[in-house]
C-alpha positions in Angstrom: 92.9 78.1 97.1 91.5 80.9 95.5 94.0 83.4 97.1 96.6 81.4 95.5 95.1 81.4 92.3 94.8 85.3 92.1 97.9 85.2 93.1 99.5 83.3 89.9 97.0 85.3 88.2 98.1 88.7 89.2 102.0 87.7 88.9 101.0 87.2 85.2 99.2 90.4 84.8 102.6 92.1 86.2 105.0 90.0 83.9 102.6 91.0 80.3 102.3 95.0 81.7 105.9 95.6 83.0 108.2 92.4 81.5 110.4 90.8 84.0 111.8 93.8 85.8 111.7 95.3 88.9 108.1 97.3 88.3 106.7 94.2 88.4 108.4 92.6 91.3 106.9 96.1 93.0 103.3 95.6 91.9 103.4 92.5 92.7 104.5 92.5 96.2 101.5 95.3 96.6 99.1 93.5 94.3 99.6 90.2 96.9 99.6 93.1 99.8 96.2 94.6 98.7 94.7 90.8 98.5 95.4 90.4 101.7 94.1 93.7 103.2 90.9 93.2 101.3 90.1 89.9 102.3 91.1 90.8 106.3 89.0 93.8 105.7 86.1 91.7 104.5 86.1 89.5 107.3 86.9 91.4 110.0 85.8 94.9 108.9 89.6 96.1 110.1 92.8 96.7 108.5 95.7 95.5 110.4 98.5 98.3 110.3 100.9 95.6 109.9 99.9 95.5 106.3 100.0 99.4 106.0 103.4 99.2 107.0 104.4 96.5 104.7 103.3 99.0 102.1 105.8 101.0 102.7 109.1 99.2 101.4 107.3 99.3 98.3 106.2 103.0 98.5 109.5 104.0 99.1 110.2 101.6 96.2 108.0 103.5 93.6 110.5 106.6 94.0 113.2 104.7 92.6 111.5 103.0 90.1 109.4 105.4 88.4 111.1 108.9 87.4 107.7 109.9 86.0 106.0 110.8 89.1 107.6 113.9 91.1 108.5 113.8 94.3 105.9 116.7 95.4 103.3 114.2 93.2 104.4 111.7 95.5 104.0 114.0 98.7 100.4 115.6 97.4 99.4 111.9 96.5 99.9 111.1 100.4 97.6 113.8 101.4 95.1 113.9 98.1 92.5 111.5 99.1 93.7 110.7 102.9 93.1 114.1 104.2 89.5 114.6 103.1 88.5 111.0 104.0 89.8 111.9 107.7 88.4 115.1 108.1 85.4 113.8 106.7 85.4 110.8 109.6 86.1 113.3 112.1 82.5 115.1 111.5 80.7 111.7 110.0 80.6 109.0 113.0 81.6 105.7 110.8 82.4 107.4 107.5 86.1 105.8 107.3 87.4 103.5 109.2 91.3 104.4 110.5 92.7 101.6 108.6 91.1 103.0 104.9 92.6 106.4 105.5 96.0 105.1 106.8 96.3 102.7 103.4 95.1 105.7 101.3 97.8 108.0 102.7 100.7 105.2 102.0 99.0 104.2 98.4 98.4 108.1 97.4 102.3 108.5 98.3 103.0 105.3 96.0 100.7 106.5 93.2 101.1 110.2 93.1 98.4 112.1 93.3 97.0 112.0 89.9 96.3 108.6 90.0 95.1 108.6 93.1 92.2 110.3 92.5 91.7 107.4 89.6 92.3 105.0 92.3 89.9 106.7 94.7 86.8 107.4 91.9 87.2 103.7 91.3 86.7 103.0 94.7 83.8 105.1 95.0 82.1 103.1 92.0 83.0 99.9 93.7 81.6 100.6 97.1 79.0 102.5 96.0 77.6 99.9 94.0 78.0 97.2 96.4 76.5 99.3 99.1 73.4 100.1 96.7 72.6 96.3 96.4 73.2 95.5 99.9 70.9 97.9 101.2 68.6 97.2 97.9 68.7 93.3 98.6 67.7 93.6 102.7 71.3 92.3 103.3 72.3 95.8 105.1 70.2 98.5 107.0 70.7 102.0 105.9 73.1 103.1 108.7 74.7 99.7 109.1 78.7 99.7 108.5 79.8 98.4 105.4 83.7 97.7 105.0 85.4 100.1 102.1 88.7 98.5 102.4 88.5 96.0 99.2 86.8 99.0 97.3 90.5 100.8 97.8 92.5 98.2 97.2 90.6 97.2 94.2 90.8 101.0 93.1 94.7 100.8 93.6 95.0 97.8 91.6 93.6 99.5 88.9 95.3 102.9 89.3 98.4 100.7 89.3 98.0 99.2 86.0 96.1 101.3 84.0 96.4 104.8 86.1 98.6 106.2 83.1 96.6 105.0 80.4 93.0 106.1 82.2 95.1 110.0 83.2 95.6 109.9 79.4 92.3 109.4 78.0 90.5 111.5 80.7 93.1 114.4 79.2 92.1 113.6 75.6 88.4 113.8 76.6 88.7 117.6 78.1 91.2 118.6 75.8 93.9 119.3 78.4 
């Protein structure tokens, strides 16, 4: 029940940010996509690659639909975030699972890479936080694998919505 509630819920926040037009159809399909992933994530600690490659009609679909982001933003976005987390899992036993760098590789290629690294720091906030309490509460051992999957997709959510608006204000802050 509650899937399908966030689910209404999210088709309304795509209708009031993008109208009734294809962007929203787009985010949508992902929003319901990234739902999905985080909940199988959560209970499973994997990410199917089913889902990653459902991701990618709609990656594909972001080219089309938003003239904004360049095609090399695109590309970088694909290797911004995915690339370190790999490397990083290749000299860290447990660092990132396979499934959080293969859904950060197709969402960095949807996003660009700009908000990517929005979409990423968000996730880091998220996961961070919820690892600090589970290991403050007794509820996880320092050590113990925690899943990072619904961090990301919550990140992308966000980057999806209010990436522009957040790349904006970050700007205005440094003066860039």
């Amino acid at each position: 029940m509650l899937v399908e509630e966030a689910g209404a819920f999210l088709a309304l926040v795509c209708l009031w940010r993008f109208g009734l037009d294809y962007p929203a159809l787009l985010f949508f399909g992902v929003s319901m996509i990234l739902i999905t992933i985080a909940l199988i994530d959560y209970d499973t600690s994997e990410i199917p690659d089913s889902l990653i490659v459902a991701l990618v009609p709609f990656a594909f679909g972001s080219l089309w639909l938003f003239h904004d982001v360049t095609l090399l933003s695109h590309g970088i976005g694909a290797f911004t975030v995915a690339l370190p987390m790999l490397l990083l899992s290749l000299f860290v036993k447990g660092a990132f699972g396979g499934g959080d760098i293969k859904l950060m590789a197709i969402c960095g290629f949807m996003l660009g890479w700009q908000h990517t690294l929005i979409a990423f720091f968000i996730a880091l906030i998220l996961g961070g936080g919820t690892a600090i309490y589970l290991l403050a509460s007794g509820k996880r051992k320092r050590g113990q694998y925690m899943v990072f999957g619904p961090a990301l997709c919550a990140g992308v959510f966000v980057a999806m919505f209010l990436g522009p608006m957040i790349f904006d204000f970050y700007m205005r802050i440094f003066n860039f």
